[in-house]
N, C-alpha and C positions, 0 to 999 in steps of 0.2 A: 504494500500500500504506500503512498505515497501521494499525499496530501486528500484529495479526495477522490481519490482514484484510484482502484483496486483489480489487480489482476490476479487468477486465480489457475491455475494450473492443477491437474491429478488424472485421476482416471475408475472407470466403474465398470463394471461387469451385469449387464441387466442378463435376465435369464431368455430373455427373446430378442431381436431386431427391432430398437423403437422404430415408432410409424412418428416423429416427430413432426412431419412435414403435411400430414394429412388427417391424423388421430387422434394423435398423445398428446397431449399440452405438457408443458415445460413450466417447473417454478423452480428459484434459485431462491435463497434468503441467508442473508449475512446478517449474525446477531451477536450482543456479547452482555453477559449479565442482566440474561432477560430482555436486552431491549433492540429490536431488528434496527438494523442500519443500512442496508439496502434491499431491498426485495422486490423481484421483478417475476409478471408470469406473463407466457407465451401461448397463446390460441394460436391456431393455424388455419386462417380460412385461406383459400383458396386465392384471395387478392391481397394476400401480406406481400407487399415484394422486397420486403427483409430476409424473406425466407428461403432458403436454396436448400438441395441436396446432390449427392451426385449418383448417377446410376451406373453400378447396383446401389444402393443402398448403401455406403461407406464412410460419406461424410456428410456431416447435417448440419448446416451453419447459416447463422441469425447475425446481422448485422444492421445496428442501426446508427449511424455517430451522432446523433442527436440523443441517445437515451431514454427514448419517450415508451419505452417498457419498463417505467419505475429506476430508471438508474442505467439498466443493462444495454452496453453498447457493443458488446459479443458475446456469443456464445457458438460455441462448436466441441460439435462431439464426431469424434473419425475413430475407425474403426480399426485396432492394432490387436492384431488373433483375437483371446475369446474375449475381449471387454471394449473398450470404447475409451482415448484419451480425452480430457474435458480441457479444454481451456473457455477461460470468462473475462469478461473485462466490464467494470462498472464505474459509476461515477455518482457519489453521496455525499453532500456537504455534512452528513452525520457521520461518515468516515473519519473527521479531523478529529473528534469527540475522542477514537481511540487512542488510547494511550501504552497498552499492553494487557497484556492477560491470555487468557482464554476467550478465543473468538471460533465460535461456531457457524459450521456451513451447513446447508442444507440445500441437497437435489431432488426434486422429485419429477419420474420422467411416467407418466401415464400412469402408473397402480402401485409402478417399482419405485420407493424410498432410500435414497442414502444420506446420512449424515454422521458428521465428523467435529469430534474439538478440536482446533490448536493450540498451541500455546503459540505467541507471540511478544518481540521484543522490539521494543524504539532501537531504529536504525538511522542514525542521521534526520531525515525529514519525514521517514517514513516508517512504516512498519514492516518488520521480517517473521515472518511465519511459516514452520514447517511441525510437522508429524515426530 
């Protein structure tokens, strides 16, 4: 993180192929001590033209620079064997608020949930967070 601006990297393993691009709706939420700080969700209708995929089915990527999904100005999930790597990018004036701690993510991709703590340290301007 870094200033109000939060990029998110890892990786999931759903038990099927999301349909991100036609079915599944997509929510992201970044919170810390109870109190969310970014949270953005993704509908898929058929005229988002944020929304792309690649065929076959391997890469599912949401792109808006303007952020007008609650904060979220990327998101993709590509497909590396059996899981799926994540990368996000967001942008939260309540991001500056962080200080350190434990800051929780949370993915949810159609019925499939993940979430995860970190722990997190002030890094010069911004925050360093890892597993």
């Amino acid at each position: 993180m870094r200033g109000s601006v939060l990029k998110l990297v890892g990786k999931v393993s759903p038990t099927a192929v999301p349909a991100l691009s036609t079915t599944d709706a997509a929510s992201f939420t970044i919170g810390s001590g109870g109190t969310v700080v970014l949270a953005s969700s993704l509908s898929h209708p058929a005229s988002d033209p944020f929304w792309q995929k690649s065929k076959p089915p391997t890469l599912f990527k949401y792109r808006d620079g303007a952020g007008s999904a609650g904060g979220l100005t990327l998101f993709q999930l590509k497909r590396r064997g059996p899981g799926y790597a994540l990368k996000t990018k967001g942008k939260s004036d309540q991001l500056l608020a962080l200080q350190g701690g434990a800051v929780d993510a949370r993915l949810v991709l159609g019925a499939a949930c993940y979430a995860t703590t970190v722990p997190c340290v002030k890094k010069g301007t911004g925050l360093r967070c890892a597993p």
